[in-house]
DRENRO-742936 format. One record per residue: residue in three letters; chain; z, x, y of N, C-alpha, C, CB in turn. Coordinates in steps of 0.2 Angstrom, whole numbers. Glycine has a CB too. Example, Ala and Ser with C-alpha at 12.3 -4.5 7.8 and 13.67 -1.06 7.14 Angstrom:
2
(Ala A (39 66 -28) (39 62 -22) (39 66 -16) (45 57 -22)),
(Ser A (35 64 -11) (36 68 -5) (39 64 0) (29 70 -3)),
END
This chain:
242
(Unk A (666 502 472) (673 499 471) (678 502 475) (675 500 463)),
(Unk A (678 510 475) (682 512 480) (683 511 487) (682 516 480)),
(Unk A (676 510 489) (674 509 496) (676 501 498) (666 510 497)),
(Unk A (674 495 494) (677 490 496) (685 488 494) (673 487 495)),
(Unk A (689 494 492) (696 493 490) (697 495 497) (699 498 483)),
(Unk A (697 499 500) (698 505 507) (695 500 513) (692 513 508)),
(Unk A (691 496 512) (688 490 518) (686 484 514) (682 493 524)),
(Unk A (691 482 514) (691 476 508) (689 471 513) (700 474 503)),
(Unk A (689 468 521) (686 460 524) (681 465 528) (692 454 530)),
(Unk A (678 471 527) (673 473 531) (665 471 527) (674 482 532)),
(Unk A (661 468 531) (654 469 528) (651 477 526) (650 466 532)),
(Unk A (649 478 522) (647 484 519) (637 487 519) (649 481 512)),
(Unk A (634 492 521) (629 491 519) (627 497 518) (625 488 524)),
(Unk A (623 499 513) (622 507 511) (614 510 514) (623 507 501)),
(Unk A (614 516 512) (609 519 512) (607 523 506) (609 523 518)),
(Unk A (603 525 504) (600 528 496) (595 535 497) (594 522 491)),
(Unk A (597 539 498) (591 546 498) (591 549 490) (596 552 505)),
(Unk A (586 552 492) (584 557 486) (588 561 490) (575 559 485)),
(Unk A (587 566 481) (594 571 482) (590 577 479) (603 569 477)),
(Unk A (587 580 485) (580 588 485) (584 590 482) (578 594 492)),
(Unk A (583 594 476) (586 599 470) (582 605 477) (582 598 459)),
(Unk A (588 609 480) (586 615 485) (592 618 487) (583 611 492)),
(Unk A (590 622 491) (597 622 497) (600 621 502) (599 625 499)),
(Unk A (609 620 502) (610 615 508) (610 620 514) (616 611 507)),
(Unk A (609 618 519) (609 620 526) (611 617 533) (603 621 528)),
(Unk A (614 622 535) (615 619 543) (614 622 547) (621 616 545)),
(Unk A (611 617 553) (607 619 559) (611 617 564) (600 617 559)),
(Unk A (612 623 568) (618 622 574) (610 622 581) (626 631 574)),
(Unk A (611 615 587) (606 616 591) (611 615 598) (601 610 590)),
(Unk A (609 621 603) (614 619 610) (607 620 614) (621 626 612)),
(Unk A (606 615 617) (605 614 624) (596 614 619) (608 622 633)),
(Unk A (597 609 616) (590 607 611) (588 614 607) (582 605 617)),
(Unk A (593 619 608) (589 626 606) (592 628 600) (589 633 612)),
(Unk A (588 630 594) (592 633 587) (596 640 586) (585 634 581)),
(Unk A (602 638 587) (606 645 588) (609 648 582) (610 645 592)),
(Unk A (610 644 578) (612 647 571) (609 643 564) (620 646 570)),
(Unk A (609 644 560) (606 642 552) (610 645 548) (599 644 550)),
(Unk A (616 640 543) (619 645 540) (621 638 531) (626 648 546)),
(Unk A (620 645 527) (621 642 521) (627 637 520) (621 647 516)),
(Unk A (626 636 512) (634 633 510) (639 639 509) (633 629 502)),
(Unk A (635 644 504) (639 649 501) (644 645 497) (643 654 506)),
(Unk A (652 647 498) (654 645 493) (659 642 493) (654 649 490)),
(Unk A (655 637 499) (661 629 502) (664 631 505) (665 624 498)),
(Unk A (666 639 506) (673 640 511) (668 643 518) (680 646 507)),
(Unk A (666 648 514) (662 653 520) (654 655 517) (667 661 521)),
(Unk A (651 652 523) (641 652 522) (639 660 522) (635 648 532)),
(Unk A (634 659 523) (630 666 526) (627 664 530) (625 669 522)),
(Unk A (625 668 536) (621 667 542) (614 669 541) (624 671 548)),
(Unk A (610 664 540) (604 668 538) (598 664 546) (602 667 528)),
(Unk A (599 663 552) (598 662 556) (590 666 557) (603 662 561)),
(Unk A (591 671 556) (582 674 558) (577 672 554) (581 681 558)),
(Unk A (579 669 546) (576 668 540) (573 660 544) (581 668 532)),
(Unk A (578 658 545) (577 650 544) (570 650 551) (587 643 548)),
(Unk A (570 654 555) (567 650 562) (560 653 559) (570 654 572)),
(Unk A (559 654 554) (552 656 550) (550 650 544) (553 664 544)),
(Unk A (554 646 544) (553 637 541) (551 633 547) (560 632 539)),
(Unk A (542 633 545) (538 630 552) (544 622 550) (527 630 551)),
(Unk A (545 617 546) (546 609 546) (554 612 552) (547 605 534)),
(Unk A (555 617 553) (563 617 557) (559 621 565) (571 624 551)),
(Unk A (559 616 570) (560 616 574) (563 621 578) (560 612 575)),
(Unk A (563 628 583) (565 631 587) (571 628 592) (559 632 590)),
(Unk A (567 624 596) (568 619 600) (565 612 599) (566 622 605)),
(Unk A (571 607 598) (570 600 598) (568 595 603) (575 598 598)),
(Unk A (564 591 601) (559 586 606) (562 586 612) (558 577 603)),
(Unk A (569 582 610) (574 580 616) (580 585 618) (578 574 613)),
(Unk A (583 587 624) (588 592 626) (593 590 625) (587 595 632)),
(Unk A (597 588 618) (603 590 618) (607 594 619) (604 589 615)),
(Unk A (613 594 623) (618 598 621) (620 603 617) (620 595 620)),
(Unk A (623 598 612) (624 602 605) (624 597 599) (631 607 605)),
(Unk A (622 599 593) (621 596 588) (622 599 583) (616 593 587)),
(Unk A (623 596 577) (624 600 569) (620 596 566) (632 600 564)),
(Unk A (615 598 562) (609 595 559) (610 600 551) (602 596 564)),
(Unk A (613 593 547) (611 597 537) (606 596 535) (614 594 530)),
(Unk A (605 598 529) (596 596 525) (598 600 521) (588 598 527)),
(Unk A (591 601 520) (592 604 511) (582 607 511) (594 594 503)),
(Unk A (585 614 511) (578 618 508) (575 619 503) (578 623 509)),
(Unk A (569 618 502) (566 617 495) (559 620 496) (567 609 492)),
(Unk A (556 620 490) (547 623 489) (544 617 483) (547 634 485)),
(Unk A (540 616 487) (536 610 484) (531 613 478) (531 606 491)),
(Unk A (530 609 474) (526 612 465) (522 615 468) (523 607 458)),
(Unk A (517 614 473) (510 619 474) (510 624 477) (505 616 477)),
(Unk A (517 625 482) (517 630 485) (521 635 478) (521 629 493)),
(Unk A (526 631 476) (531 636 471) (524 640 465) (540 630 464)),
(Unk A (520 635 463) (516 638 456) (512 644 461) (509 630 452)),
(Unk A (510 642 466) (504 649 470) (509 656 470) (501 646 481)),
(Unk A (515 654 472) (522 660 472) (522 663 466) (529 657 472)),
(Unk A (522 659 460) (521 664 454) (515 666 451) (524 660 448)),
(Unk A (509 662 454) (504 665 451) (504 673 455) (496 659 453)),
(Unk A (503 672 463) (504 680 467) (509 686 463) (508 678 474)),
(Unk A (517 683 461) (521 687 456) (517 689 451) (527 685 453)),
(Unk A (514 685 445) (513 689 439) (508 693 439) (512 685 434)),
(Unk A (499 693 445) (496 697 448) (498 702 451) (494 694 451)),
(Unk A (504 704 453) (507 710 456) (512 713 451) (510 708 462)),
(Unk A (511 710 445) (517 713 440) (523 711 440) (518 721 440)),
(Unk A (526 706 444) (532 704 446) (532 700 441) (533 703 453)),
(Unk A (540 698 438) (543 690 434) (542 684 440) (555 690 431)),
(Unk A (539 678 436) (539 672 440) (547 672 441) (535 664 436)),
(Unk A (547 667 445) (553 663 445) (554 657 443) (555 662 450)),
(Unk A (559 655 438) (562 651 434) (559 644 436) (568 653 434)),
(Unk A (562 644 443) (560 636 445) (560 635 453) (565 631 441)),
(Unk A (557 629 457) (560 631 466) (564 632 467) (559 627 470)),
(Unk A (571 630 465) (576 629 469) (578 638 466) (581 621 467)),
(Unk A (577 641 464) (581 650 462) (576 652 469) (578 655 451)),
(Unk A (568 650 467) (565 654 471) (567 652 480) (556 652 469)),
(Unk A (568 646 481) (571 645 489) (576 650 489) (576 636 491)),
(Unk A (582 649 482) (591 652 485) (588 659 487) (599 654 477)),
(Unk A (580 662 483) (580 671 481) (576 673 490) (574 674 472)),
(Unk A (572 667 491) (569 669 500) (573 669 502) (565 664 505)),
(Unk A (579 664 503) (582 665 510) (587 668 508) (583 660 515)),
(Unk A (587 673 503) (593 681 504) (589 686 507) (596 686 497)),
(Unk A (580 684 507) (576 690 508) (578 693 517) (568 689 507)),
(Unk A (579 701 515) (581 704 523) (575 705 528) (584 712 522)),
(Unk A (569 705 525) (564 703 530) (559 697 531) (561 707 530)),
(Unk A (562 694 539) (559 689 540) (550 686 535) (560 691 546)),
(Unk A (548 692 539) (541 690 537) (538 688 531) (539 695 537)),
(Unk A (542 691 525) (542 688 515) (544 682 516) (549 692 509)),
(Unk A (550 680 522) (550 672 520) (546 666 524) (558 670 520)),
(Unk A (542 671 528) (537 665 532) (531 664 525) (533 669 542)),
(Unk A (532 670 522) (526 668 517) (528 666 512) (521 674 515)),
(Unk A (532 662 509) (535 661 506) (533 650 506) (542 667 507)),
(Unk A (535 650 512) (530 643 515) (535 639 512) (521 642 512)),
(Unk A (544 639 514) (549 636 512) (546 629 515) (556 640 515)),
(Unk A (550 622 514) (551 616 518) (558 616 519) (549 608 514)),
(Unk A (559 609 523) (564 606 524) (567 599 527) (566 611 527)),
(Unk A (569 597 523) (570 589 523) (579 587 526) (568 586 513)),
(Unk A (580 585 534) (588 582 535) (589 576 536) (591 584 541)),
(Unk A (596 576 534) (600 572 531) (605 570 534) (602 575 527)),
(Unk A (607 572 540) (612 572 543) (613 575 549) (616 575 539)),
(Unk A (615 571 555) (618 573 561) (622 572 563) (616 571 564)),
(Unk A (626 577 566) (635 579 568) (632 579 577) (640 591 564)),
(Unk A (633 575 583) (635 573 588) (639 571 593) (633 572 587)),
(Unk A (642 572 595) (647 569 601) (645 565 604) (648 573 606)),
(Unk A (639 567 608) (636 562 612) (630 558 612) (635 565 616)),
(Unk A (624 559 605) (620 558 603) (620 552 597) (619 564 603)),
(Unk A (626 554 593) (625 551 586) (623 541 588) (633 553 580)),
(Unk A (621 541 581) (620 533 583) (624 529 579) (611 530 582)),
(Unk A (626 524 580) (629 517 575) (629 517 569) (626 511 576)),
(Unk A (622 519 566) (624 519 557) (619 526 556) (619 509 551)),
(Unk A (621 527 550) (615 531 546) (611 530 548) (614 531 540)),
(Unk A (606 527 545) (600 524 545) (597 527 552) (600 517 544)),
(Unk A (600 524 555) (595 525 564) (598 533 566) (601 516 573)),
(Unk A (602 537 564) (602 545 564) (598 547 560) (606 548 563)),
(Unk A (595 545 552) (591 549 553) (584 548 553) (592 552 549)),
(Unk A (582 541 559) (577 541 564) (577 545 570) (575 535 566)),
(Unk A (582 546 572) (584 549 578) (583 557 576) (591 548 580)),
(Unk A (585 560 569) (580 566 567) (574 566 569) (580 568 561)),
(Unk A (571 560 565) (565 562 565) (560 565 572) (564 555 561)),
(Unk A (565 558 579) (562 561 584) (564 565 588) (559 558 588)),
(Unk A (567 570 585) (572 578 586) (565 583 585) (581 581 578)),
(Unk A (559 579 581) (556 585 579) (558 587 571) (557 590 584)),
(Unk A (562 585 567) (562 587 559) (562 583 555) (567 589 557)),
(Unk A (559 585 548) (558 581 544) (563 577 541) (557 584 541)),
(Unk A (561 572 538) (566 567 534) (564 565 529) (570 562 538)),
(Unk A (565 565 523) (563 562 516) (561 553 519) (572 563 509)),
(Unk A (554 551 519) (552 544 519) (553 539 513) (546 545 521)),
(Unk A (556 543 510) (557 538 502) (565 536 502) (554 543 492)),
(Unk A (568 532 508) (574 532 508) (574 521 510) (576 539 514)),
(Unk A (582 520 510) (580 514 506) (588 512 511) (580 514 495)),
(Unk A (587 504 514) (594 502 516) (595 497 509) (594 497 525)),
(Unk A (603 499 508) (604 492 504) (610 490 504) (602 491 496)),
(Unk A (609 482 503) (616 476 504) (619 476 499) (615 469 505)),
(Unk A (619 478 491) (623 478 486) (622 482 481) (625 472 484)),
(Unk A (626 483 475) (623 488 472) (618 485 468) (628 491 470)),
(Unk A (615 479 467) (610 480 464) (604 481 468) (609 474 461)),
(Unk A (604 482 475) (599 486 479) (598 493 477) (601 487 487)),
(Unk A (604 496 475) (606 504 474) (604 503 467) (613 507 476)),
(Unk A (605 499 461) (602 501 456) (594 502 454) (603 497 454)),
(Unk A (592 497 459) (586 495 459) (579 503 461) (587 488 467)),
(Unk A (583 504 466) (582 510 471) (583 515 465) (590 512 478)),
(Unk A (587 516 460) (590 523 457) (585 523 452) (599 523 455)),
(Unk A (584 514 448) (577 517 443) (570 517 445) (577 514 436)),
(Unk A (569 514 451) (562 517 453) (562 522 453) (560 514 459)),
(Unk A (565 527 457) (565 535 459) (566 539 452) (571 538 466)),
(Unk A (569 537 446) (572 538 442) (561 540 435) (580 531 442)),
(Unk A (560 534 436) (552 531 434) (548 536 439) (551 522 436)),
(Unk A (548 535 444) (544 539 448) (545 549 450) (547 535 454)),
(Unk A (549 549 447) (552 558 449) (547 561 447) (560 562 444)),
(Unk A (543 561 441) (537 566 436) (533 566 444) (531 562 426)),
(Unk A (531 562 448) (526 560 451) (525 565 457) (526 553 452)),
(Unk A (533 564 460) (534 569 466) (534 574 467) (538 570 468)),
(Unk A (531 577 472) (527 584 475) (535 589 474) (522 583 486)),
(Unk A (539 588 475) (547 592 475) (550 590 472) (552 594 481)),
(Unk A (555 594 467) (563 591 463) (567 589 465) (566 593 460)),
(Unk A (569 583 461) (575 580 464) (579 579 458) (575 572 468)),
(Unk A (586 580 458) (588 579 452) (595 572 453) (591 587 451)),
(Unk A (594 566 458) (595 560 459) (595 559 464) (600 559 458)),
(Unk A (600 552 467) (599 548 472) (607 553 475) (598 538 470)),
(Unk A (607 551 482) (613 550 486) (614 545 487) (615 551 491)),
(Unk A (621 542 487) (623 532 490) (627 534 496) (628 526 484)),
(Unk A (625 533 502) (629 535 509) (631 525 513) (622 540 516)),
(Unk A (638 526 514) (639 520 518) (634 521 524) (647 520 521)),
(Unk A (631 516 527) (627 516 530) (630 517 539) (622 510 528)),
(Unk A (638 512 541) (639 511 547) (643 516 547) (643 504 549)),
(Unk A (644 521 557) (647 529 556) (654 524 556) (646 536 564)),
(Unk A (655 521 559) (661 519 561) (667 517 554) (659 513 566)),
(Unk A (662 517 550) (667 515 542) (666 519 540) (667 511 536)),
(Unk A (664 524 540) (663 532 538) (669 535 540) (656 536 541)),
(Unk A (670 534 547) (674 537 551) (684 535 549) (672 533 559)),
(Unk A (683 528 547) (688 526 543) (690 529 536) (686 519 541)),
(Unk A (685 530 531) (685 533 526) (688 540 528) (678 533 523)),
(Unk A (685 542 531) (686 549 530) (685 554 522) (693 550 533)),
(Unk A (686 560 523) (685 565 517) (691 568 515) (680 572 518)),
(Unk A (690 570 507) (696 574 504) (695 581 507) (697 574 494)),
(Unk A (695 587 503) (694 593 505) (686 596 504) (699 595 502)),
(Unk A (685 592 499) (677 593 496) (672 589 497) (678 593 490)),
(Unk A (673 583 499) (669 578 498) (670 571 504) (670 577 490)),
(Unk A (666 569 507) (667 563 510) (670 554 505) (661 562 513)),
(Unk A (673 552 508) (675 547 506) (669 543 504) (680 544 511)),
(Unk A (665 543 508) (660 535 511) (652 539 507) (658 535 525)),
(Unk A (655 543 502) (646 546 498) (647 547 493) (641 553 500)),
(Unk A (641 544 488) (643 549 483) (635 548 479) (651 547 477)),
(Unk A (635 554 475) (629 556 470) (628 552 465) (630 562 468)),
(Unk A (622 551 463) (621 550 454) (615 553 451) (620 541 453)),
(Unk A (617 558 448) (614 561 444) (610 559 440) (617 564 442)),
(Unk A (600 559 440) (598 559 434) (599 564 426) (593 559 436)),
(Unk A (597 562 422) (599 569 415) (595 574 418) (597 568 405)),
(Unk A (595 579 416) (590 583 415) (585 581 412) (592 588 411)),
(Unk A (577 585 415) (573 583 411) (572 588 405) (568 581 414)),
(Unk A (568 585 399) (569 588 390) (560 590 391) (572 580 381)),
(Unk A (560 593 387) (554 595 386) (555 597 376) (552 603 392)),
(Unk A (550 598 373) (549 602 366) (545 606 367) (546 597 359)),
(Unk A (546 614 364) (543 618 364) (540 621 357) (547 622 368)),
(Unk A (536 624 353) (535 625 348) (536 634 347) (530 622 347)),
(Unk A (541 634 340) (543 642 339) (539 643 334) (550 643 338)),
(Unk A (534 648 338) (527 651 332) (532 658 329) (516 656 337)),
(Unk A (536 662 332) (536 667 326) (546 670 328) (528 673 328)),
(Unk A (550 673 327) (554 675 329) (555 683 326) (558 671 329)),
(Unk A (555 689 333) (554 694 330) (561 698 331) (547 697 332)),
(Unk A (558 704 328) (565 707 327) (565 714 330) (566 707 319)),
(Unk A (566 715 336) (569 718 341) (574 725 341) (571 713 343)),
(Unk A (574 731 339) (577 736 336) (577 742 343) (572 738 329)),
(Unk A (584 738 346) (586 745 351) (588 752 349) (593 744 355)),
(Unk A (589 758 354) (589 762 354) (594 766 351) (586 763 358)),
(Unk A (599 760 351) (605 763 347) (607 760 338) (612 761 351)),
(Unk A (600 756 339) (600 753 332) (602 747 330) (604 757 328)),
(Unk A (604 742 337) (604 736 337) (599 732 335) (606 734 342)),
(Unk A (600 727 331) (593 721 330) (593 716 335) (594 716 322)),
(Unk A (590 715 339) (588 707 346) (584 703 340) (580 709 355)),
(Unk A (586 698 338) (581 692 337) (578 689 343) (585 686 334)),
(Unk A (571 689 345) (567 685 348) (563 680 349) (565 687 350)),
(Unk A (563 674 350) (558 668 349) (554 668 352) (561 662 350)),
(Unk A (548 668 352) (541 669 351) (538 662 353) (538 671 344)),
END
C-alpha cells in the first residue's frame, strides 16, 4: 500500500527471498579482489572481521568477473548438519552445545583464530549488490549477476506481480520451513525495478522499497519429569526443571 501511494501510475513488480535466520555481512570487492568483510554490529558501527570471512569457502577471494569495486550483503548461517556435528564435537570435548545456528555463526565469527572458523564449515547466501558501474535494471537480474561473481544465492526465490504472488510465496515457504536444510525465520518482499527503489529511497533504518514478514516462532511441548531443589552455598534454594 505504501509503495503504490509513493508511485501511484508506475507498474510495480516484486521479488520474495527467504529471510536466512544468520548473520548480516558485507563484502567490500576492488579490482574483483575481497578486501574487507564487515558485520552489522550495532547499525551504526560493524566489526571488521575480514580474515574470518576469507575462511567461508561459499565467499569467493576473488570474483569470476574483474570489477572495479562492489558492495556485496548476505547473510551467514550453518546449515542443521553441519550445526548438529558442531555440537556433537562440543559435548565430546566437555564443552555446552550451542543453543541454536544462528548464536553458533554470531560465536565463529568473534573467533580470534582464523583456523576455528574454517572448521567450523560457516555458508553464505547474497542478497544484494551496491555497484556504480555494474549493477543491473532490477533486482532480480543482480542477484543472477551474483551468482556469476562466483557467490552463492538462495535458489528458492520468487518474481511476483501482485500481492497474491507474495502470499502465495509466503505460505508455501511458511508449509515448507520444517523441510529446509537452514533457518529461516520469514520471507523478504523487495521492489524488484533499481530505478523505483532509487525513488523510494530509505528512512534512517530501513529502505523504503522492502520490507520483512515474519513467521511465529516455532512451539514445541516439552515434558517436566521432576523439579529439583538446588541449595547454594550461601543457602539460597534454585528451583530446577528436569
Amino acid at each position: 500500500d505504501r509503495i503504490r501511494k509513493d508511485l501511484p501510475s508506475e507498474d510495480l513488480q516484486y521479488v520474495a527471498e527467504l529471510k536466512i535466520d544468520g548473520v548480516a555481512l558485507s563484502l567490500t570487492y576492488e579490482n574483483g579482489l575481497l578486501v574487507r568483510g564487515v558485520t552489522r554490529g550495532d547499525g551504526v558501527q560493524g566489526e571488521d572481521i575480514t580474515t574470518n570471512v576469507k575462511t567461508i569457502q561459499s565467499i569467493p577471494i576473488r570474483l569470476h568477473e574483474p570489477i572495479d569495486h562492489c558492495e556485496i550483503r548476505g547473510e551467514v548461517y550453518l546449515n542443521h548438519k553441519t550445526f548438529d556435528a558442531l555440537n556433537e564435537q562440543r559435548e565430546q570435548e566437555g564443552e555446552n552445545p550451542f543453543a541454536n545456528p544462528r548464536n553458533a555463526t554470531a560465536g565463529s565469527l568473534k573467533l580470534q583464530d582464523p583456523r576455528l572458523v574454517a572448521q567450523r564449515r560457516l555458508s553464505f547466501f547474497a542478497y544484494f549488490l551496491r555497484s556504480k558501474n555494474h549493477a543491473q535494471e532490477t533486482h532480480a537480474q543482480n542477484l543472477d549477476f551474483i551468482e556469476k561473481l562466483g557467490l552463492s544465492v538462495n535458489p528458492n526465490r520468487a518474481t511476483c506481480n501482485d500481492i497474491e504472488d507474495i502470499l502465495k510465496y509466503a505460505r508455501h515457504w511458511q508449509e515448507q520451513r520444517p523441510h529446509l536444510p537452514y533457518d529461516i525465520d520469514g520471507i523478504v518482499i523487495k521492489l524488484n525495478t533499481v530505478a523505483q527503489q532509487d525513488k523510494l529511497g530509505a528512512t534512517a533504518k530501513t529502505p523504503r522499497w522492502a520490507i520483512s514478514y515474519k513467521y511465529s516462532a516455532e512451539q514445541a511441548e516439552t515434558k517436566l519429569n521432576q523439579i529439583t531443589l538446588q541449595i547454594g552455598r550461601t543457602g539460597v534454594i534454585t528451583p530446577v526443571a528436569n
